[in-house]
N, C-alpha and C positions, 0 to 999 in steps of 0.2 A: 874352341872353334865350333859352331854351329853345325849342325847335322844335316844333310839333305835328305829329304820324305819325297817320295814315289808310293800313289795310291793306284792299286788297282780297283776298281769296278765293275763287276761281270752286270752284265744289263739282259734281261730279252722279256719286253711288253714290260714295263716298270713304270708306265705314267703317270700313275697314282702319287709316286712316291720318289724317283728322278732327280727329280730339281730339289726337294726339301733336302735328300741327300749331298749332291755337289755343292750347291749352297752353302750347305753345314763347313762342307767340307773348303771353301774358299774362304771361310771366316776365322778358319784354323793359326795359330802363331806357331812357329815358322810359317811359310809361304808351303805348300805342296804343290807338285806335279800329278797332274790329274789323267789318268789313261782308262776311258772304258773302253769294255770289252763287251762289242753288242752280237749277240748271238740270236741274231734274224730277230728284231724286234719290229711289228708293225704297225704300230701303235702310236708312233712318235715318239717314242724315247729317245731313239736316236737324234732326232730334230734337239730337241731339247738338251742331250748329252753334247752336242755340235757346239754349245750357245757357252756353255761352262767348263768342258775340259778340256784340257790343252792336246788329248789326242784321241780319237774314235775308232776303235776297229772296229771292220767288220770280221766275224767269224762264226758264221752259223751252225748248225749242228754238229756241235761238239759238247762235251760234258762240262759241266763248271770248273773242275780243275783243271785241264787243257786251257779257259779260257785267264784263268789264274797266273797259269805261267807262264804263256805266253804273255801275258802282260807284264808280267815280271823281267820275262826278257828283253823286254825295251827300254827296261829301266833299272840298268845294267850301272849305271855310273851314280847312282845314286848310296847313301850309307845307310838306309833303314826302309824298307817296305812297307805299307799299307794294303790290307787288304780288306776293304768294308764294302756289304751287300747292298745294293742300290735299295732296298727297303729299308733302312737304316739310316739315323740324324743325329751327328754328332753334336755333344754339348760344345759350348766356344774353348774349354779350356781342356779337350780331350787329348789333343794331340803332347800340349805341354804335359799332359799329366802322364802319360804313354810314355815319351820320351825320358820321362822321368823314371820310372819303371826300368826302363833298359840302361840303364846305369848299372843296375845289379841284378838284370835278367838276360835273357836272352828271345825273349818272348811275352809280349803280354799282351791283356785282353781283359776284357770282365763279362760278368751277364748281362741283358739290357733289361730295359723295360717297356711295358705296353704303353701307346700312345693314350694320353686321357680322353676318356669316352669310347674305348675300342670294346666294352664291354665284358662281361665276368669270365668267358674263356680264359681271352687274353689278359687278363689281369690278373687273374689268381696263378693261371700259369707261369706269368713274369714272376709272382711274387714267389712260386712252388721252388723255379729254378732259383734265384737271387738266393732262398734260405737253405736249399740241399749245395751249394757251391761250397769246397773248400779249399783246403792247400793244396791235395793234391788235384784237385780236379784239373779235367784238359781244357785247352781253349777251343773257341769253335770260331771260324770265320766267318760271322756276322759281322765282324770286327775286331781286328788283332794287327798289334805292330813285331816284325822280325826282325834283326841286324841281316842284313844281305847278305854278308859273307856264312853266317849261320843255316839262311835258308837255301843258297850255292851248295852249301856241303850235304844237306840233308837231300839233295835232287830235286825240290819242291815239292810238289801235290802228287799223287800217286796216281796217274792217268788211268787208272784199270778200275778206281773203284767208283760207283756210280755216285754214291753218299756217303759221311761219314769221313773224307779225304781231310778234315778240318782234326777231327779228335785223332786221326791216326800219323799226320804232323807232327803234333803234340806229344804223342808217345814217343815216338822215334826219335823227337829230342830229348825228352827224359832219358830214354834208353842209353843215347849216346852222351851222358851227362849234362846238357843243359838242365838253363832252369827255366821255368814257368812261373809267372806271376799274372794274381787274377788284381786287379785294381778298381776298386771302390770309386776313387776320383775320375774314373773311364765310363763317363753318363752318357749310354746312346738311346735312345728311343727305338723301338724295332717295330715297325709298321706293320710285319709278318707274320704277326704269332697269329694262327688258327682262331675264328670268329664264331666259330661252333664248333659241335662237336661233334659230326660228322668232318670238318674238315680236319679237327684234331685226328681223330681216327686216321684217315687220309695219312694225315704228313706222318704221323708215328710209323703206319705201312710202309712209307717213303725209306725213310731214316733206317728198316730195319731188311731193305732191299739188297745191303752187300755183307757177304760172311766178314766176323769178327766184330760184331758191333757189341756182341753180347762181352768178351774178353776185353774191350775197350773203356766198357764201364765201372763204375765204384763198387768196390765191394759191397755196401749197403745197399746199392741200387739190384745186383747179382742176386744178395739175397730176396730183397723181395719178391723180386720175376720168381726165383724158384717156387719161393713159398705161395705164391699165386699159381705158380702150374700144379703143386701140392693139392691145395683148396680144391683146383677145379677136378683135379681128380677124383676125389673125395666125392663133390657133387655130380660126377659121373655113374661112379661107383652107386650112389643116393640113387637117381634117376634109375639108372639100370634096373634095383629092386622094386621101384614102383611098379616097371614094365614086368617084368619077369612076373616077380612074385606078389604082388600088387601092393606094396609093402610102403602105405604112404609114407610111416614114421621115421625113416633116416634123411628123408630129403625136407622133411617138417623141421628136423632140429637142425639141416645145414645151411636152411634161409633161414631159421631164426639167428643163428650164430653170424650168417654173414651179414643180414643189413646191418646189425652195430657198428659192425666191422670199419664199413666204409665211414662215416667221422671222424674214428679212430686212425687210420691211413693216413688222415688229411689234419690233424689235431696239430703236429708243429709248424706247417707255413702256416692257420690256420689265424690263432686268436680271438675269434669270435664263433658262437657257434655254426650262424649264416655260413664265416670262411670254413670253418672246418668241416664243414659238409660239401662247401662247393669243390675242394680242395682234397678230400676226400673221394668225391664223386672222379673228380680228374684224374686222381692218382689210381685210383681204383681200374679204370678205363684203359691207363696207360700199361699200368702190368698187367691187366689179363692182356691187351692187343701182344705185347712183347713176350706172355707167357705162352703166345699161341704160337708167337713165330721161333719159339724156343728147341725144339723139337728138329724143325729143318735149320736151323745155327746149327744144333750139335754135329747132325749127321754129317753136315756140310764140311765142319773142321774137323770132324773122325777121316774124313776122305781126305783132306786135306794132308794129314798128319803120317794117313796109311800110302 
């Protein structure tokens, strides 16, 4: 017997990108039920969301996962959830290849990829995430399929946390023995990914705005934050004896040692020298920002804890 799909889509100002999403999404085999969740868009997204899904909330200021679940909860009678970001375009055979996955998961999802032409941020980023993904890595909700009675049990999205409510899903079924499956054959195009890098900067800020994100991550990901907060200490340490004691030569030999550094960071999504440097440059950016916000993580979960 066939499975019934219920997609959520949280929406607010999404006009850009809207319609290539719901569109993807009607093109889908089985048939989906389509519910956005528009959270004060005014822009037209909502006009637009009006024309393609079969239902439109309104629900403004609230945080993504509130509008997550409440969409969830209107689609109550359905066997399997959707949940994909309105900056997101599913390939035509995504749904079947999803479904196919929950045969022997209980959750899946994959990474996406940058839209062609979105430029080297977003490209080499898609490509940084697509090559560090593995077995155990979590999902995130860009886009990912649940069995309902699976995410009923888990209580849905964790309404307190502002970001991050997608990898900590993910754990909590691991924790409670489900399984996770990342899927290759799950092609979505992600319209989102950061266009420079100041906005990169930005969204990493974003992502590192609720305690626990540092505990959420890969242990190879863990190490490198550390050993970047390492580094920068070191160059602290460098700097202080220029000032002090006017002592240029330890911060000579700690920018020599670092710019090699960054190619080397970026050397496995890399393949090329150009990517290993751009890729490099990105990963470089990404743990120092995450080794700055390291520091208030700890304290946060020392408090937590005590």
């Amino acid at each position: 017997m066939s499975q019934t799909v219920g997609v959520v889509v949280p929406c607010k100002d999404e006009i850009a990108t809207i319609r290539l999403c719901l569109e993807s999404l009607r093109a889908q085999t089985p048939k989906v039920v389509i519910v956005v969740m528009d959270n004060g868009s005014t822009d037209g997204s909502r006009e637009v969301a009006e024309q393609l899904a079969d239902q439109v909330v309104d629900l403004p200021g609230v945080p993504i996962s509130t509008l997550r679940n409440a969409g969830a909860a209107l689609l109550a009678d359905v066997d399997v959830l959707a949940f994909v970001d309105a900056d997101c375009e599913l390939a035509s055979d995504w749904l079947r290849a999803g479904l196919a996955g929950l045969e022997t998961a209980d959750m899946v999802g994959s990474r996406t990829w940058a839209a062609c032409g979105a430029g080297w941020v977003a490209s080499r980023w898609a490509a940084i995430e697509q090559q560090r993904s593995h077995e155990q890595s979590l999902l995130w909700s860009q886009h990912l399929l649940v069995k309902r009675e699976t995410f009923q049990a888990l209580g849905g999205f964790d309404e307190t946390m502002r970001t991050g409510e997608d990898a900590d899903l993910s754990a909590r079924l691991r924790r409670s023995g489900g399984r996770l499956s990342l899927r290759n054959d799950m092609v979505v195009t992600h319209h989102g990914f950061p266009t420079s890098i100041s906005r990169f900067v930005r969204r990493e800020l974003w992502h590192t705005n609720t305690s626990g994100w540092y505990g959420r991550m890969a242990p190879k990901s863990r190490t490198l934050i550390a050993l970047t907060a390492a580094w920068l200490g070191v160059g602290a340490v460098a700097t202080a004896a220029l000032l002090v004691r006017k002592d240029v030569a330890p911060l000579l030999v700690w920018s020599a040692l670092t710019v090699p550094a960054v190619p080397v960071v970026g050397w496995r999504a890399g393949g090329s020298p150009r990517h290993s440097l751009q890729d490099g440059a990105l990963m470089s950016i990404w743990s120092i920002v995450r080794a700055g916000r390291l520091g208030h993580e700890l304290v946060v979960r020392t408090g937590q804890k005590s």
